[in-house]
Each structure stands twice: as structure tokens, then as C-alpha cells.
N, CA, C and O atoms as CSV, one atom per row, in Angstrom:
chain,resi,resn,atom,element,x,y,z
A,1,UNK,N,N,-5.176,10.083,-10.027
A,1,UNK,CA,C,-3.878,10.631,-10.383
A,1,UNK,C,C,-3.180,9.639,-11.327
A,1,UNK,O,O,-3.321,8.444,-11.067
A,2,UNK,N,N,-2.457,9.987,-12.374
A,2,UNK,CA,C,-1.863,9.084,-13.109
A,2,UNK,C,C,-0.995,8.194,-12.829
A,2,UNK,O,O,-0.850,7.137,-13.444
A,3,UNK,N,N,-0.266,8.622,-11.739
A,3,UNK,CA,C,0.967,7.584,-11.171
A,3,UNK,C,C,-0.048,6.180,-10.662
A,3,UNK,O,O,0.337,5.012,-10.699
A,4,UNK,N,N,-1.303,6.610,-10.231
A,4,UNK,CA,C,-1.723,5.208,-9.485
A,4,UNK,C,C,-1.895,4.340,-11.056
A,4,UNK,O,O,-2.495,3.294,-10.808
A,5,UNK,N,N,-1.785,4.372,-11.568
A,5,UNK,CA,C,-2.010,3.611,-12.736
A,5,UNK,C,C,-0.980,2.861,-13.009
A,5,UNK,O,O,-0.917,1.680,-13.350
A,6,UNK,N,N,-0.119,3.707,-12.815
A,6,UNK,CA,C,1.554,2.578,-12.535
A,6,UNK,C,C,1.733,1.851,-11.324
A,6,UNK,O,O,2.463,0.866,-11.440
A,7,UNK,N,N,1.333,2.039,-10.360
A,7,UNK,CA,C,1.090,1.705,-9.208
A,7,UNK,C,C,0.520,0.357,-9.058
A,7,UNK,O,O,0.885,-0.530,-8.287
A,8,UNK,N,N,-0.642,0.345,-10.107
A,8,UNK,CA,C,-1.609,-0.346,-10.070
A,8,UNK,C,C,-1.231,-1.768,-10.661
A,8,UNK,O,O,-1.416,-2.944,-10.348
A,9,UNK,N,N,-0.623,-1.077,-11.649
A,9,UNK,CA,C,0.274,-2.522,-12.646
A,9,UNK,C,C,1.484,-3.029,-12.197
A,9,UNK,O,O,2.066,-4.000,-12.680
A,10,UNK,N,N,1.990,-2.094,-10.907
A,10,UNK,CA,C,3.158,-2.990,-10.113
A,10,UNK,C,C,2.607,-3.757,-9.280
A,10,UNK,O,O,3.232,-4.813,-9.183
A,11,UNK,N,N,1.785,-3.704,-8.686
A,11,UNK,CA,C,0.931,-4.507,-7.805
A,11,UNK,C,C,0.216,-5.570,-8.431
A,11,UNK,O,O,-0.124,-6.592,-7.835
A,12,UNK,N,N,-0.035,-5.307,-9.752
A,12,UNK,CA,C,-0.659,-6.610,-10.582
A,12,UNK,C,C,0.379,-7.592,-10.804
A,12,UNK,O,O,0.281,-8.774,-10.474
A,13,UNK,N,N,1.730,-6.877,-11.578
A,13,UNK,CA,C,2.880,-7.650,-11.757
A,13,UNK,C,C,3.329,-8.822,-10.795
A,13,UNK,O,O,3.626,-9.992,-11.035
A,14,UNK,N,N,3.268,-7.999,-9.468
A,14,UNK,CA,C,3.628,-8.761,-8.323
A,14,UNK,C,C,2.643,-9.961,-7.833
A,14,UNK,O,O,3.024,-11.050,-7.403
A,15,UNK,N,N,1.267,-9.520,-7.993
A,15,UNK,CA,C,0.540,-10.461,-7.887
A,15,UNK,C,C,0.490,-11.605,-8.706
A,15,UNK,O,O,0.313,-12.772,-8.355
A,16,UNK,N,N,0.644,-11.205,-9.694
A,16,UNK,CA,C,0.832,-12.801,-11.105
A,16,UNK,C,C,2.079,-13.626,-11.082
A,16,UNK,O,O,2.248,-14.723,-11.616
A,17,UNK,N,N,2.945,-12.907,-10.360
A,17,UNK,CA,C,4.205,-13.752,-10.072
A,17,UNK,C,C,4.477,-14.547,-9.256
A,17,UNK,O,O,5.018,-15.644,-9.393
A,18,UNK,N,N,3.900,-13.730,-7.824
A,18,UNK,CA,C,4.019,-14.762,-6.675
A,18,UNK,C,C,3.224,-15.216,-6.294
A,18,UNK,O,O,3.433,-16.005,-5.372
A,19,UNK,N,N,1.607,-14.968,-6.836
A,19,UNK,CA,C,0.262,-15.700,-5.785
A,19,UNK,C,C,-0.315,-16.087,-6.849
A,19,UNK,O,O,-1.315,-16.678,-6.443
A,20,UNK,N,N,-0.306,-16.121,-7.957
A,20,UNK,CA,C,-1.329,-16.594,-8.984
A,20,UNK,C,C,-1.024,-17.926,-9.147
A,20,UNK,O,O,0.137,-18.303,-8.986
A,21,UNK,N,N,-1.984,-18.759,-9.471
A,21,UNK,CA,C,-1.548,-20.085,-10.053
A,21,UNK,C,C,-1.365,-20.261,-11.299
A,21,UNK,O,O,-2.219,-19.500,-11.754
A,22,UNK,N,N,-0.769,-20.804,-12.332
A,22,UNK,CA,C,-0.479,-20.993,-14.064
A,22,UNK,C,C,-1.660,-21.182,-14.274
A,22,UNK,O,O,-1.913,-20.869,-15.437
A,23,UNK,N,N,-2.962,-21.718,-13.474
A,23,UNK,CA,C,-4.236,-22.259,-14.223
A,23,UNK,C,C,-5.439,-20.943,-14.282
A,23,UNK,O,O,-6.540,-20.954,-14.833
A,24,UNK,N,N,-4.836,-19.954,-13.580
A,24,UNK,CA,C,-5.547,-18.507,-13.085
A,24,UNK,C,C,-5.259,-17.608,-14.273
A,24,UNK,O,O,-4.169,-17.574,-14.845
A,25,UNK,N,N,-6.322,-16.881,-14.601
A,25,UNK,CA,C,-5.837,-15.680,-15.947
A,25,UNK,C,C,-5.218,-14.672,-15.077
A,25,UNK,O,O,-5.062,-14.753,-13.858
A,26,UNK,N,N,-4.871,-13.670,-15.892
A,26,UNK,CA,C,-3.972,-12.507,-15.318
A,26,UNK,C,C,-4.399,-11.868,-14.791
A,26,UNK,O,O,-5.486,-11.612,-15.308
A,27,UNK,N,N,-4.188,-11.133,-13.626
A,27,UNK,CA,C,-4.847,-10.380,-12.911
A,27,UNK,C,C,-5.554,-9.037,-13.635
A,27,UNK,O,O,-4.842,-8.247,-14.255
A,28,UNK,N,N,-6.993,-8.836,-13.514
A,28,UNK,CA,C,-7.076,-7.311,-14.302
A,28,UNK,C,C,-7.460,-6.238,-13.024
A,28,UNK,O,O,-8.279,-6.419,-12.123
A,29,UNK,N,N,-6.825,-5.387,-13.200
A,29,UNK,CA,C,-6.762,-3.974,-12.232
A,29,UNK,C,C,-8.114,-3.093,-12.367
A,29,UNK,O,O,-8.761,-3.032,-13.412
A,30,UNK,N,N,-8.424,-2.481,-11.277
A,30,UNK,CA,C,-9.753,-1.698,-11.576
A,30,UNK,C,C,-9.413,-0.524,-10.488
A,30,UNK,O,O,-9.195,-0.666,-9.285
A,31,UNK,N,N,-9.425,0.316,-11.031
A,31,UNK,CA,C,-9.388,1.783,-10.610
A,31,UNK,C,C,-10.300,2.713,-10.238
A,31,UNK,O,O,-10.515,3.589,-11.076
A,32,UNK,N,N,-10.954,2.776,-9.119
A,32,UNK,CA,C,-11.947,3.500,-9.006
A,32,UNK,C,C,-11.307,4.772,-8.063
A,32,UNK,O,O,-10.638,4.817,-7.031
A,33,UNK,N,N,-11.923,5.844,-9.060
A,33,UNK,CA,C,-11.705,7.239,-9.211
A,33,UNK,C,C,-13.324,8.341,-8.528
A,33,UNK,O,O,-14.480,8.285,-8.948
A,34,UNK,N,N,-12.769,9.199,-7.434
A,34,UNK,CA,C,-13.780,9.985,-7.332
A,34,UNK,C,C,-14.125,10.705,-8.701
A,34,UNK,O,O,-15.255,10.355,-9.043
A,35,UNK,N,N,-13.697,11.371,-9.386
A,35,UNK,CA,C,-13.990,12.162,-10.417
A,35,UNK,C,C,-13.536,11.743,-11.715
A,35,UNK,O,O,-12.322,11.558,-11.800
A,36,UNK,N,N,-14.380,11.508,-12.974
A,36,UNK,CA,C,-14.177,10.984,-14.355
A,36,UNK,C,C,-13.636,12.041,-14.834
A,36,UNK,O,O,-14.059,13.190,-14.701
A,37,UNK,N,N,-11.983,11.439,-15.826
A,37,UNK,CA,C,-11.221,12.788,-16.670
A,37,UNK,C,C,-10.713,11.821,-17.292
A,37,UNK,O,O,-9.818,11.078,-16.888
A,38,UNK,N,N,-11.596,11.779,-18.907
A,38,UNK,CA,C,-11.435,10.630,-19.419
A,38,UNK,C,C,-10.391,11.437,-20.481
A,38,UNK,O,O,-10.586,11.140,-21.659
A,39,UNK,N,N,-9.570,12.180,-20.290
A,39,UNK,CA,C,-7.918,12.275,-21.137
A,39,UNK,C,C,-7.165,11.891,-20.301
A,39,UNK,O,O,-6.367,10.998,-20.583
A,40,UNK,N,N,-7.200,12.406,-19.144
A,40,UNK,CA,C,-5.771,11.665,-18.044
A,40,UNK,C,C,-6.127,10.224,-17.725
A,40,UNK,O,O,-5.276,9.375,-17.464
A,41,UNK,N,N,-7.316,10.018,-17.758
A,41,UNK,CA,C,-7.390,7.854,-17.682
A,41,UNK,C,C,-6.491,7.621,-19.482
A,41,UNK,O,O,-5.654,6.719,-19.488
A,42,UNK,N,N,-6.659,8.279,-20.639
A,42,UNK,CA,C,-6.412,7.673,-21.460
A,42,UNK,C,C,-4.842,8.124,-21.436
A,42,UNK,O,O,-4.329,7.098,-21.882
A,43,UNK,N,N,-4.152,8.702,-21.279
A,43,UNK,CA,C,-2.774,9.124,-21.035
A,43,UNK,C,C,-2.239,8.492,-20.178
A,43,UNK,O,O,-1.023,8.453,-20.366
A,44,UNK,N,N,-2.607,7.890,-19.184
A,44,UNK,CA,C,-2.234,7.212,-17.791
A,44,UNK,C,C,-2.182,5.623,-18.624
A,44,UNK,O,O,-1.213,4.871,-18.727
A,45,UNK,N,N,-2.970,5.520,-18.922
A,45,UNK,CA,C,-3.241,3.964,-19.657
A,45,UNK,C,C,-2.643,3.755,-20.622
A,45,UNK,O,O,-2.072,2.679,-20.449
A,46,UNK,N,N,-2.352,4.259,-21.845
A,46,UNK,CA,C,-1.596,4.769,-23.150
A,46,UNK,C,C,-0.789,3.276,-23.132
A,46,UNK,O,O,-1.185,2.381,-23.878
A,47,UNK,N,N,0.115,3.115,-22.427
A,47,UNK,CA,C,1.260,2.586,-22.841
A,47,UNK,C,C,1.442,1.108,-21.643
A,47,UNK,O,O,2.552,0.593,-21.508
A,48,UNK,N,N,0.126,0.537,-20.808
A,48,UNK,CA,C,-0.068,-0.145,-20.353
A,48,UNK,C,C,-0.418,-1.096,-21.133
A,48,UNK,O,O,-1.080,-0.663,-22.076
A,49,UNK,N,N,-0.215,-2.562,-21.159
A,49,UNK,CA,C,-0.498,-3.393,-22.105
A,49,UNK,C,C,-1.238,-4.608,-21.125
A,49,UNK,O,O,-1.230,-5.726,-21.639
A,50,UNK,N,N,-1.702,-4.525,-20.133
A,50,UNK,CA,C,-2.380,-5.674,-19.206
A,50,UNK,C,C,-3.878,-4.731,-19.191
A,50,UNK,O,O,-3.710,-3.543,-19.466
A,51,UNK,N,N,-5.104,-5.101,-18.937
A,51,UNK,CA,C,-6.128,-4.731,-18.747
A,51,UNK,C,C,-6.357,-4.096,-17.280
A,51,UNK,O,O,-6.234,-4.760,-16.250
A,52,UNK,N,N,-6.689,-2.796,-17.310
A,52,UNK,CA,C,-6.993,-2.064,-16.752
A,52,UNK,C,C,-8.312,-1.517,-16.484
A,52,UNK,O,O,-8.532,-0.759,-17.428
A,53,UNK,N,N,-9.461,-1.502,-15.567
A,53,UNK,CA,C,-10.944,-0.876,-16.027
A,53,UNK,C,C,-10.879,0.259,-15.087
A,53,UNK,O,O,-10.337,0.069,-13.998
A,54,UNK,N,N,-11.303,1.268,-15.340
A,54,UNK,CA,C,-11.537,2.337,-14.412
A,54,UNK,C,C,-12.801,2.922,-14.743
A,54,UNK,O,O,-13.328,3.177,-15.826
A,55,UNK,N,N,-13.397,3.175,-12.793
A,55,UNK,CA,C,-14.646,3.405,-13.179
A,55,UNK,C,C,-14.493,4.574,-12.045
A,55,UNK,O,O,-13.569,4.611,-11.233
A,56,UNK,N,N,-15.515,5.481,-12.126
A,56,UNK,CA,C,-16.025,6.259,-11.330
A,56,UNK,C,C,-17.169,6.189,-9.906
A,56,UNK,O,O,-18.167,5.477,-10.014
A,57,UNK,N,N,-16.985,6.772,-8.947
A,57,UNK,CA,C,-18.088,6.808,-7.923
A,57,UNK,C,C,-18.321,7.700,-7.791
A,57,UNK,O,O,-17.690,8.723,-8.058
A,58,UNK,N,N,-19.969,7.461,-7.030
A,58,UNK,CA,C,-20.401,8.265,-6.651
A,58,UNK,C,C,-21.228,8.198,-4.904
A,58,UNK,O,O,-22.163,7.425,-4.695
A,59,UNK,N,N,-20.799,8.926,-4.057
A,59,UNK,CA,C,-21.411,8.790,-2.660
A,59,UNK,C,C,-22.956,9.189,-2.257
A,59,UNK,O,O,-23.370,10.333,-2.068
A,60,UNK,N,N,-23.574,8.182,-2.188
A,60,UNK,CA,C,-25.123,8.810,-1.715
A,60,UNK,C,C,-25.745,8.275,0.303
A,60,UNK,O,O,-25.301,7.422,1.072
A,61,UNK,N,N,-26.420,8.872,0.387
A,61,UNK,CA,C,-26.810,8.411,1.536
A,61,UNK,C,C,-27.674,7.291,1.583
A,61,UNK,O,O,-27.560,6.509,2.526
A,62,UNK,N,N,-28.476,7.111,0.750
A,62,UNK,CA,C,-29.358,5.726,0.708
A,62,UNK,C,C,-28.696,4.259,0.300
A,62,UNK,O,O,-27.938,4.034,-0.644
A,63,UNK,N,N,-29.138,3.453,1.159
A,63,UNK,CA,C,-28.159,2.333,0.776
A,63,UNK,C,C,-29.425,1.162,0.549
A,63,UNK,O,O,-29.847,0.588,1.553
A,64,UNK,N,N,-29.810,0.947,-0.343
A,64,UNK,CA,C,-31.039,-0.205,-0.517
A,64,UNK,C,C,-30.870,-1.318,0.885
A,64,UNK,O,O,-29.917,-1.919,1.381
A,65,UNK,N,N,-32.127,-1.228,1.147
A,65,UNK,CA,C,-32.206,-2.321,2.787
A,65,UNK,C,C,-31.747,-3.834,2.383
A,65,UNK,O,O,-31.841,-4.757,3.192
A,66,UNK,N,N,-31.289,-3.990,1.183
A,66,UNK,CA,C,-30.908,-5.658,1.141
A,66,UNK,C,C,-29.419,-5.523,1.075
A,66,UNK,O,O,-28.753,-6.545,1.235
A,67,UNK,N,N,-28.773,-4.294,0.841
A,67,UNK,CA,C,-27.592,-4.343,1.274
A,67,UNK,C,C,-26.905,-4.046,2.289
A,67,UNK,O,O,-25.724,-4.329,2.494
A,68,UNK,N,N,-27.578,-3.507,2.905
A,68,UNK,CA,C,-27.124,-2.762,4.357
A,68,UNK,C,C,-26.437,-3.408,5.501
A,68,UNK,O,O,-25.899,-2.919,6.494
A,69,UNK,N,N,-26.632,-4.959,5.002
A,69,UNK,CA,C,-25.809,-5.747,6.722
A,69,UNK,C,C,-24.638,-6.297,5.889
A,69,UNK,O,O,-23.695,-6.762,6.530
A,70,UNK,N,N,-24.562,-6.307,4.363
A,70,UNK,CA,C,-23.180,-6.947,4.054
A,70,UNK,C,C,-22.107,-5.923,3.389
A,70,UNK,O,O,-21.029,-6.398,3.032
A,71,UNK,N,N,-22.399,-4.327,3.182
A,71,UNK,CA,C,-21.253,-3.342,3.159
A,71,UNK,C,C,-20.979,-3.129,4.526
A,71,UNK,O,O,-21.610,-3.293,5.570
A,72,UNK,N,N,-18.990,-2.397,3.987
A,72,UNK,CA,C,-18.548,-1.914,5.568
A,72,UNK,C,C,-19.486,-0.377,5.622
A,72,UNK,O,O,-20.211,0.178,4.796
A,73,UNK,N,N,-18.992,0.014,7.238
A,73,UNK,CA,C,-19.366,0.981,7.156
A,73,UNK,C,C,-18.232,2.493,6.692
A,73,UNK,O,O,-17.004,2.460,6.768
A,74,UNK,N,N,-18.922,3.503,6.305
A,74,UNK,CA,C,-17.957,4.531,6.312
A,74,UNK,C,C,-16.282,4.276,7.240
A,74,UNK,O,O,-15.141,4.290,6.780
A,75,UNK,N,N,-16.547,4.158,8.021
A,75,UNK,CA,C,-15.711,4.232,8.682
A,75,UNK,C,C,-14.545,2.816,9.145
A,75,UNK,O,O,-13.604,2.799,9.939
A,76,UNK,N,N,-15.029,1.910,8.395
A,76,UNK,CA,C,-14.356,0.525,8.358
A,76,UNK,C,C,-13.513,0.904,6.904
A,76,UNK,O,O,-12.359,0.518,6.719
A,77,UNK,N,N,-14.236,1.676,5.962
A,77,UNK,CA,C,-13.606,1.764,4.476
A,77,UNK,C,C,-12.508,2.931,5.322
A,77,UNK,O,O,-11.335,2.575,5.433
A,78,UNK,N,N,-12.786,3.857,5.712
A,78,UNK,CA,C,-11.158,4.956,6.239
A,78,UNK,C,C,-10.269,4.414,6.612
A,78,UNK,O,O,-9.113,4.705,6.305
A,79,UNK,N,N,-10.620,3.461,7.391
A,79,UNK,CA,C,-9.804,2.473,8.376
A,79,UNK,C,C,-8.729,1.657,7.371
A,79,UNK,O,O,-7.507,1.543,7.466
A,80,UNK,N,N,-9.421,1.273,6.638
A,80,UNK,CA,C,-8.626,0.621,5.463
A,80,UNK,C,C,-8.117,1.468,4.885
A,80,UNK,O,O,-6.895,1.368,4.996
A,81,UNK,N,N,-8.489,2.485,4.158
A,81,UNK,CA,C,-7.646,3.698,3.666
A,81,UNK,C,C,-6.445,4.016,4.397
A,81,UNK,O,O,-5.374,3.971,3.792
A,82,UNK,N,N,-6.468,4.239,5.258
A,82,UNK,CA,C,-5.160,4.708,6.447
A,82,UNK,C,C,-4.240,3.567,6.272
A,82,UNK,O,O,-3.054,3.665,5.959
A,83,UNK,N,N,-4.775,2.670,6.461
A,83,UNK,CA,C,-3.840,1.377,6.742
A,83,UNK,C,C,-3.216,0.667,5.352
A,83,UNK,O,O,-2.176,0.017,5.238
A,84,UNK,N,N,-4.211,1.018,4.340
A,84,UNK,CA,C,-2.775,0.834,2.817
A,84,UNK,C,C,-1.882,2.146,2.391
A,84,UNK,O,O,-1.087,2.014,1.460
A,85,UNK,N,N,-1.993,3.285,2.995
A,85,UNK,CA,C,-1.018,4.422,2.913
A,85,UNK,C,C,-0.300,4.372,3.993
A,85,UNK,O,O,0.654,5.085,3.681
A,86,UNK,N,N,-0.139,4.063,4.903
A,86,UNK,CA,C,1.028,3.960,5.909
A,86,UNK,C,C,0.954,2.713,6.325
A,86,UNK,O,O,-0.029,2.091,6.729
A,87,UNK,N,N,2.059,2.382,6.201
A,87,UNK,CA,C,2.677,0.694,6.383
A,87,UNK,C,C,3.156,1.001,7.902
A,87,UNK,O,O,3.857,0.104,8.370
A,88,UNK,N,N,2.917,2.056,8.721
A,88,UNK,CA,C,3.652,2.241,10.156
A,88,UNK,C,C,1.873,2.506,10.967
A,88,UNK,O,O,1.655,2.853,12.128
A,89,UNK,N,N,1.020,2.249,10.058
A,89,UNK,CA,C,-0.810,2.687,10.712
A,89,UNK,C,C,-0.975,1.632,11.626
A,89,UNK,O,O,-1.129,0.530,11.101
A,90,UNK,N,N,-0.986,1.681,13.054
A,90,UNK,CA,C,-1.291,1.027,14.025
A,90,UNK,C,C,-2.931,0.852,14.557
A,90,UNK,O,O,-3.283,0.038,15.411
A,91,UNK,N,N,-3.897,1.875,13.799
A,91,UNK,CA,C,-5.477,2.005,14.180
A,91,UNK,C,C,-5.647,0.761,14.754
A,91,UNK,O,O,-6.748,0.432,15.197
């Protein structure tokens, strides 16, 4: 959605101000999007002047056996989902 793009650069803003160190480059934002709609990424972005990357996913069931003990699982990533949209998420 386009608003997260503003979203994204208030949260960068905030981050370069209060946690970055002067010796640290600027924070760059990365946006990952279920579905690629590469006019609303370029309309959303238009008038952003900090670096932004947005990429797309995709969900499969196979997970190569050398990665399998260091991703979360499905359900550790929801968990987190819930808990950066409601600041009242007690899970």
C-alpha cells in the first residue's frame, strides 16, 4: 500500500536521529511486498529522497535443509506481525 512507504521513511527518520551513530550511513528502508505493482512502488516513492528498495515475495513449501534450524517458523513470523500492528498485543 502506498502509505507504508511513508511509514517507512518515518521510521527511518526516527531511526537516524536517535539510534544511529554520526560514523553509521543512513538508514536504507526495504519494503517487502506480497504482490509486484511497479506504478504504485514508483508513485509511492516519487518524492522520497532517502533510499528505499522494495522487493517482492514469494511463499513456497520447501525450505533447503541448510536453512531450516536458523528461519522462524510460520507462526513466530504472525506472532511478530500481530505484535507491530497493535501496540496493546499481549500474545
Amino acid at each position: 500500500m502506498p502509505e507504508y512507504a511513508g511509514k517507512l521513511n518515518s521510521y527511518r527518520s526516527a531511526l537516524d536521529d536517535l539510534i544511529k551513530y554520526t560514523s553509521d550511513n543512513p538508514t536504507a528502508g526495504i519494503l517487502i511486498c506480497k504482490e509486484h505493482n511497479k506504478v504504485i512502488a514508483e508513485y509511492a516513492l516519487r518524492d522520497i529522497k532517502k533510499p528505499i528498495g522494495i522487493a517482492a515475495y514469494e511463499l513456497t513449501q520447501s525450505i533447503p535443509e541448510n536453512f531450516k534450524g536458523s528461519l522462524p517458523t510460520i507462526a513466530e513470523i504472525e506472532n511478530e506481525l500481530k505484535k507491530s500492528q497493535d501496540p496493546f498485543y499481549l500474545g
